[in-house]
VONUVO-769280 format. One line per 10 residues: number of its first residue (from 1); for each residue x, y, z of N, C-alpha, C, CB. Coordinates in steps of 0.05 Angstrom, whole numbers, m for minus. Glycine has a CB too. Example, Ala and Ser with C-alpha at 12.3 -4.5 7.8 and 13.67 -1.06 7.14 Angstrom:
2
1> 264 m114 156 246 m90 156 264 m66 156 226 m89 181  257 m45 142 273 m21 143 258 1 157 282 m12 114
END
This chain:
156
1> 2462 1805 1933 2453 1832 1932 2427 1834 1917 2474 1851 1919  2409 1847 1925 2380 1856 1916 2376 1867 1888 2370 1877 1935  2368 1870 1875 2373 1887 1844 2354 1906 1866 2358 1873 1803  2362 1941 1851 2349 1959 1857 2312 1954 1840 2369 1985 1849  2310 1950 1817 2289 1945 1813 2275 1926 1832 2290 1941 1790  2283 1902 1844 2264 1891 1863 2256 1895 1889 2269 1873 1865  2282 1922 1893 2266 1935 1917 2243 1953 1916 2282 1948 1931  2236 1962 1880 2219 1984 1878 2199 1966 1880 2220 2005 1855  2197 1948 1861 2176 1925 1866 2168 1917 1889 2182 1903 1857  2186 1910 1905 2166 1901 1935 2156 1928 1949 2189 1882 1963
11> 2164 1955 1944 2144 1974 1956 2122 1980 1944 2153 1996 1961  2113 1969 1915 2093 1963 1903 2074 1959 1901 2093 1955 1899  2080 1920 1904 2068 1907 1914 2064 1900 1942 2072 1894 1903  2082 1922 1968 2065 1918 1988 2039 1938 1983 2082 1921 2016  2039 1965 1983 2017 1986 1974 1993 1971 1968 2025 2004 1947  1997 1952 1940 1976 1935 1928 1969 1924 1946 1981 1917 1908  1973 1899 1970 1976 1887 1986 1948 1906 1999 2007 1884 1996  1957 1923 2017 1937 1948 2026 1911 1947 2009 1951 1980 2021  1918 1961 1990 1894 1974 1971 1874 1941 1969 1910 1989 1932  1895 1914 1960 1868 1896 1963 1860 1883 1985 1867 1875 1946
21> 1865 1902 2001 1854 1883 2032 1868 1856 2040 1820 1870 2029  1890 1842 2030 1899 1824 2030 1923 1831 2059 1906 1818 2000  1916 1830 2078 1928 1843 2100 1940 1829 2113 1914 1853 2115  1938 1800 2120 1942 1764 2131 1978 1778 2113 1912 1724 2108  1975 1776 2084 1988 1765 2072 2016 1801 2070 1967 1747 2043  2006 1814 2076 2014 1840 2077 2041 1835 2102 1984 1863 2087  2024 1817 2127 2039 1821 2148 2057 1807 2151 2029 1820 2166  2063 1778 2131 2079 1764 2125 2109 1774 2104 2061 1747 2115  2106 1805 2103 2132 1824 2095 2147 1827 2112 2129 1849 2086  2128 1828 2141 2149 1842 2167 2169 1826 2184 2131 1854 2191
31> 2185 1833 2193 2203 1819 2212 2194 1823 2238 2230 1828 2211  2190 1796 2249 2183 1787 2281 2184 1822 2299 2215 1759 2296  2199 1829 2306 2217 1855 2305 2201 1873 2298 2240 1855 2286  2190 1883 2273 2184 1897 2262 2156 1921 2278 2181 1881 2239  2165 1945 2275 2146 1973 2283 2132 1988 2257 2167 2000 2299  2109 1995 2257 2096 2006 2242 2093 2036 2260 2072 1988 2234  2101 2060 2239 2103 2089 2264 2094 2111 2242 2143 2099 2281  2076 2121 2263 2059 2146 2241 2068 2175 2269 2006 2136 2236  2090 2189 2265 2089 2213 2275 2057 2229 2280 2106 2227 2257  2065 2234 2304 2046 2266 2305 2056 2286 2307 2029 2272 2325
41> 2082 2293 2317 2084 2316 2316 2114 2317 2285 2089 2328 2352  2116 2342 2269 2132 2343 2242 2163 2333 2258 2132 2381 2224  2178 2325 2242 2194 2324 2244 2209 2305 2265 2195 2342 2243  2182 2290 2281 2189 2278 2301 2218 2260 2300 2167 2265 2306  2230 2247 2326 2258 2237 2317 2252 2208 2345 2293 2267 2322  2233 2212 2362 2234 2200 2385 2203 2181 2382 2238 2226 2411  2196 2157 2380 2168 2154 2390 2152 2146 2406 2159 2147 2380  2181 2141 2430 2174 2130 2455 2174 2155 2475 2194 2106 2463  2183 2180 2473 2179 2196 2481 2158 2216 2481 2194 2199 2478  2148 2216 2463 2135 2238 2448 2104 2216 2434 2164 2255 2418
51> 2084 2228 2441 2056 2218 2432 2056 2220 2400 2029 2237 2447  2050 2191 2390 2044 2192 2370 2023 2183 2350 2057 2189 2368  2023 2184 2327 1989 2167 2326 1986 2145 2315 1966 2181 2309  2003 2124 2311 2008 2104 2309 2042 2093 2316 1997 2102 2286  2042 2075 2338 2067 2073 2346 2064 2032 2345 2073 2093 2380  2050 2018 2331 2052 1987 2344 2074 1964 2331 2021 1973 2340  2079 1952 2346 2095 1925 2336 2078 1906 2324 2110 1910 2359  2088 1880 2320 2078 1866 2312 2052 1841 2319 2094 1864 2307  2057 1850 2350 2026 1841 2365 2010 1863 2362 2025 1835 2400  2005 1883 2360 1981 1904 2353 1976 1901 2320 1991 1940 2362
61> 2002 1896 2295 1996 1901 2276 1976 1870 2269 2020 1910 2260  1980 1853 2280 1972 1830 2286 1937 1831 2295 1994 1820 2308  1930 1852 2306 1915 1855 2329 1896 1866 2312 1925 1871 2353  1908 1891 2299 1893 1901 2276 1879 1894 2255 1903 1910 2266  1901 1872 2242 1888 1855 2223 1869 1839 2229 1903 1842 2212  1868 1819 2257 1851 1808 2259 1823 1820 2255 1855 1798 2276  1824 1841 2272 1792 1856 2265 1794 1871 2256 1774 1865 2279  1798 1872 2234 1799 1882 2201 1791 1858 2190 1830 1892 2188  1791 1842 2193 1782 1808 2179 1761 1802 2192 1804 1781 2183  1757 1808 2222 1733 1790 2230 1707 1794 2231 1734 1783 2249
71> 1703 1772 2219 1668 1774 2225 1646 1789 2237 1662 1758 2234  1651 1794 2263 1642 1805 2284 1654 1828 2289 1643 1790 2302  1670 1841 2263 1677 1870 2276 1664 1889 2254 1715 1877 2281  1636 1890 2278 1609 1906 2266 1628 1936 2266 1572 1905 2292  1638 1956 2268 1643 1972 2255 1663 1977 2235 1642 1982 2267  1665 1957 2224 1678 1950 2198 1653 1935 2177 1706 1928 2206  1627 1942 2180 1611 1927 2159 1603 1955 2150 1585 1903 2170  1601 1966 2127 1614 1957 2108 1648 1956 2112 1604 1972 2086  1668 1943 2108 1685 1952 2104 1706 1979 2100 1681 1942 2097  1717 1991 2103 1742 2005 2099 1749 2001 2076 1763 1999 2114
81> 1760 2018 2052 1777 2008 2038 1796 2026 2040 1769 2003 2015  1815 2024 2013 1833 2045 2009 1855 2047 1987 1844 2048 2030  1861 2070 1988 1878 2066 1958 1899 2092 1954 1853 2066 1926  1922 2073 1948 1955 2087 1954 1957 2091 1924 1985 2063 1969  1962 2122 1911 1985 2127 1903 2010 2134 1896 1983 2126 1903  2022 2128 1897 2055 2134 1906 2066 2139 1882 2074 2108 1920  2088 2155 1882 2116 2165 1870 2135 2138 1868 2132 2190 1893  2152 2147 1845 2170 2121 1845 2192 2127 1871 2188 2117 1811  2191 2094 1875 2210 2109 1911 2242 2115 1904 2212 2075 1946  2260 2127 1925 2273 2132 1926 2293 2118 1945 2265 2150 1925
91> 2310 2108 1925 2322 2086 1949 2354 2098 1966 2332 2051 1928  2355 2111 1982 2374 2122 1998 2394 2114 2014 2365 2133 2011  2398 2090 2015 2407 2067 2032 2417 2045 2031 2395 2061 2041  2435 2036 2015 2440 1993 2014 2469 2005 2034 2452 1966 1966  2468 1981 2054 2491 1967 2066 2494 1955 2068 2500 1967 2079  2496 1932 2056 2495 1901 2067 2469 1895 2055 2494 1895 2104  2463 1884 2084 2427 1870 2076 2413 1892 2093 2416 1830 2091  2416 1916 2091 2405 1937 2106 2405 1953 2090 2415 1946 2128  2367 1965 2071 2365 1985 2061 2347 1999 2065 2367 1983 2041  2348 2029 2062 2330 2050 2067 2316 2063 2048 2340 2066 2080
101> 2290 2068 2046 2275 2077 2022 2262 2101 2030 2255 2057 2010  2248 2120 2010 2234 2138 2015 2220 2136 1994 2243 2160 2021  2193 2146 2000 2168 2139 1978 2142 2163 1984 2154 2100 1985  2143 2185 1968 2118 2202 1972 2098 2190 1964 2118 2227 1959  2071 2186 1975 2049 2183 1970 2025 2187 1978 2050 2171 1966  1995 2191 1956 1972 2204 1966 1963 2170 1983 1948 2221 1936  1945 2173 2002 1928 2156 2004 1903 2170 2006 1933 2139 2023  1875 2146 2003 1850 2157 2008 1846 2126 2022 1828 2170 1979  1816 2135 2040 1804 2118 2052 1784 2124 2053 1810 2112 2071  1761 2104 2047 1740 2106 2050 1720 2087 2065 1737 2110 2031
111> 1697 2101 2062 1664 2074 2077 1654 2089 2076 1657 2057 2110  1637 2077 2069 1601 2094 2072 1607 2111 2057 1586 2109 2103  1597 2139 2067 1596 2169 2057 1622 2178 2058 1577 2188 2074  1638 2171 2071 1667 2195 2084 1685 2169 2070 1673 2204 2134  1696 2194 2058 1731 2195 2045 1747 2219 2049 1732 2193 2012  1773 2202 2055 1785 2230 2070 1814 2223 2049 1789 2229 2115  1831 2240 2046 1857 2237 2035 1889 2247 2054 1853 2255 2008  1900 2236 2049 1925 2246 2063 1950 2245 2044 1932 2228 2089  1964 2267 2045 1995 2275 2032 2014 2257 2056 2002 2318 2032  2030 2242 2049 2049 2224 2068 2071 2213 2054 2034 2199 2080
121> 2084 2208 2073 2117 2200 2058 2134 2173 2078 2144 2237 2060  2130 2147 2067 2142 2136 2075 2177 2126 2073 2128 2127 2072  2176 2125 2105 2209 2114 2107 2216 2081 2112 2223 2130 2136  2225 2062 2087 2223 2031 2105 2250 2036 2109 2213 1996 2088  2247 2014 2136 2277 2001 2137 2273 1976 2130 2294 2002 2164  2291 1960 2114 2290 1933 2097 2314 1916 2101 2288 1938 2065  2300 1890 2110 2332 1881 2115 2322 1846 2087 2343 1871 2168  2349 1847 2081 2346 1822 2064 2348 1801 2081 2367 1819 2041  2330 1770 2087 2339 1753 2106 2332 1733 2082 2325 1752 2139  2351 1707 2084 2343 1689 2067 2344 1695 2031 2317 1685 2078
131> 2352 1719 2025 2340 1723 1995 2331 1741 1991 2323 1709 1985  2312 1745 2021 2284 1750 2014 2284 1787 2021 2261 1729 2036  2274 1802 2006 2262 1825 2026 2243 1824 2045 2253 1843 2015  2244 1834 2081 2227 1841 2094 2227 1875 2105 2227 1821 2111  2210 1880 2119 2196 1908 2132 2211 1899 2162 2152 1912 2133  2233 1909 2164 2239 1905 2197 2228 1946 2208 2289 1894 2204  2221 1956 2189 2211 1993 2206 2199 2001 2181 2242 2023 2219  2181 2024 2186 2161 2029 2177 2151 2054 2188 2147 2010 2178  2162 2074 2172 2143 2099 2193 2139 2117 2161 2167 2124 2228  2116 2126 2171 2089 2141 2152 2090 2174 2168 2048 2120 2160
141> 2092 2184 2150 2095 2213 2162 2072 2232 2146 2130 2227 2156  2057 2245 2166 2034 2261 2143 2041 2292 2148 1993 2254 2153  2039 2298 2113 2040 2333 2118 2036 2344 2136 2027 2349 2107  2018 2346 2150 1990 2360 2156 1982 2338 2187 1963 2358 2122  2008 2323 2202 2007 2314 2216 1996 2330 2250 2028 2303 2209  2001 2351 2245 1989 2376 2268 1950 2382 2266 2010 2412 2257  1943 2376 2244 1917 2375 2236 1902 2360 2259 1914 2363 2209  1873 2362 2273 1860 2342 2282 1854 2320 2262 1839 2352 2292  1857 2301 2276 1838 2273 2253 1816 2260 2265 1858 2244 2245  1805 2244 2245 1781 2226 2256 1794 2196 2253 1747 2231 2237
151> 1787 2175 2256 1792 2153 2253 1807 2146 2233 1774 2144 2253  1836 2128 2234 1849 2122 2217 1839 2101 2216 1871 2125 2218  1830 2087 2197 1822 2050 2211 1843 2028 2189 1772 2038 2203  1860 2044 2168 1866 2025 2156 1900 2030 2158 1850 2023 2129  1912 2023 2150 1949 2024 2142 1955 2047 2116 1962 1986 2128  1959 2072 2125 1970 2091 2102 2005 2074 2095 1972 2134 2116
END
């Protein structure tokens, strides 16, 4: 069984993970399996039904990172950054090796001139394999998800 303190810790230090660009090593939390899901519309329950603004697995989160890292991805010079922070999370969930968290938090992102902020509340689903904690789900929900947006380019 997990100590509850090391589950607050690994939502942490994934955040940190984010904030230092260390993204390679970010994606090595997730399970093969694993969805990253940003609602658009409140309350959503469906995300294969219903348009949303981030819906990818682990070949797109894969996809992302690469150009987020590469060389040649001229609209990423200067870089993106960004910076999470969060409420102590709220752990709602152990069954087994299956737990569920909730975690309010600000993010900002920035480049260049434009910084933008978002009010959001993450839901993981966490399964223990090996010992270990991973990210088998992942959905990011924003206040103010009905709002138009401009470019998300990084991981709230």
């Amino acid at each position: 069984m997990i100590a509850r303190e090391a589950i607050i810790d690994f939502l942490y230090d994934e955040v940190r993970m984010l904030d230092e660009g260390r993204f390679s090593e970010w994606l090595d939390l997730w399970l093969p399996d694993g969805h990253y899901w940003m609602p658009l519309d409140y309350k959503q329950t469906d995300p294969h039904l219903v348009t949303s603004l981030m819906y990818e697995d682990m070949f797109m989160l894969r996809l992302r990172v690469e150009r987020l890292e590469g060389a040649r991805t001229f609209s990423q010079k200067p870089k993106s950054r960004c910076h999470h922070v969060i409420q102590r999370p709220f752990i709602d969930r152990i069954e087994g090796d299956k737990i569920t968290t909730n975690t309010s938090f600000h993010y900002v992102e920035t480049r260049l001139d434009d910084q933008f902020l978002l009010a959001c509340t993450a839901t993981h689903d966490l399964r223990v394999v090996d010992g270990r904690l991973r990210i088998a789900n992942k959905r990011v929900d924003l206040l103010n998800s009905d709002a138009a947006f401009g470019n998300i380019q990084l991981l709230p």
